[in-house]
Every structure is written in structure tokens, then in C-alpha cells.
Steps between C-alpha positions, in 0.01 A plus 500: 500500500166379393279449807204201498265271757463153392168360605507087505265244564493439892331151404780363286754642781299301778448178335863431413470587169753760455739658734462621824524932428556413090870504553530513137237811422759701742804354330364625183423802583836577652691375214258620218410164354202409406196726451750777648643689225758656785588459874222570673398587847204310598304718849265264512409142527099407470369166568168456325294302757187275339301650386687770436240778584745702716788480309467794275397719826817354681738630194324824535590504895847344395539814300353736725747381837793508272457878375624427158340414199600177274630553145348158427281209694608138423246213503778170637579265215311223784185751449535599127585142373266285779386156392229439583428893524284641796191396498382877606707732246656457221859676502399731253179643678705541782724663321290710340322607818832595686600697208150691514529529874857624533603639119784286551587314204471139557749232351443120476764296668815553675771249438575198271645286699413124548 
């Protein structure tokens, strides 16, 4: 089984945008919908905080207290697909950055659900 950490956007969690723990980004993951091409284990959960500055340093301390690597690092669908997007980074910079932080490969979005 395919192992991952979803990182979502703590803002659109907070303001009542999105569900409370993206419900649906675990969902996915455990039925391999979605960006999952399998069921997947997710061993982490990151919530990037505005403006986002610690966020790839908490994945690498996610990573680091759970003594196992990812196979792959999943931006949320409420983080990949935001509208407006963050007004600090887009989703592919961040993306980009965890992926040269962590050699993790980074994928854009977890679920399609409405």
C-alpha cells in the first residue's frame, strides 16, 4: 500500500470553507479515488498556516516523528484548486519547494468531490 501526507490549506479549513479534517481527502485516499491511483495510507496530515512559511519544515518534522518516508505528498484539492488562491504562494511554488525540500514527489489535489 502506497503511503502519502496530504498538506491542506488551514485557512480554507478555519473559515468554513471546506470541511473540518478534509473528510473527503481521507475518503479518497482510502478508497483510491481521486488523485490516488490505489488505497493509500496517508501518516500525515499538514495544515498550511498563513503564510505558510512553516509548512514545508512541519512536513519535514511530520516525516521525521513518523520514521517512514512517503511514496508521494498530496497538495488538498481545497489547496491545489483555491479560488481566490493564497495570496502568499501559489500551489505550485509550494509544491515545488516541498518537493526540493523532501524529494517527495508532489501531486496536485486529492479528491473530486463536490
Amino acid at each position: 500500500m502506497k503511503k502519502a501526507v496530504i498538506v491542506a490549506c488551514g485557512a480554507y479549513m478555519d473559515n468554513g470553507y471546506g470541511c473540518p479534517g478534509e473528510w473527503r481527502c481521507l475518503k479518497s485516499a482510502a478508497m483510491g479515488e481521486g488523485s490516488f491511483d490505489e488505497p493509500t495510507s496517508v501518516l500525515a496530515f499538514v495544515k498550511c498556516t498563513c503564510p505558510g512559511r512553516p509548512t514545508i519544515a512541519n512536513i519535514g518534522m511530520a516525516i521525521k516523528a513518523i520514521e517512514m518516508k512517503p511514496d508521494v505528498i498530496h497538495l488538498s484539492s481545497c489547496m491545489a484548486n483555491a479560488k481566490p488562491g493564497c495570496p502568499y504562494i501559489s500551489a505550485e511554488e509550494m509544491a515545488k519547494a516541498i518537493e526540493t525540500k523532501t524529494g517527495v514527489k508532489v501531486v496536485m489535489g486529492t479528491h473530486d468531490y463536490k
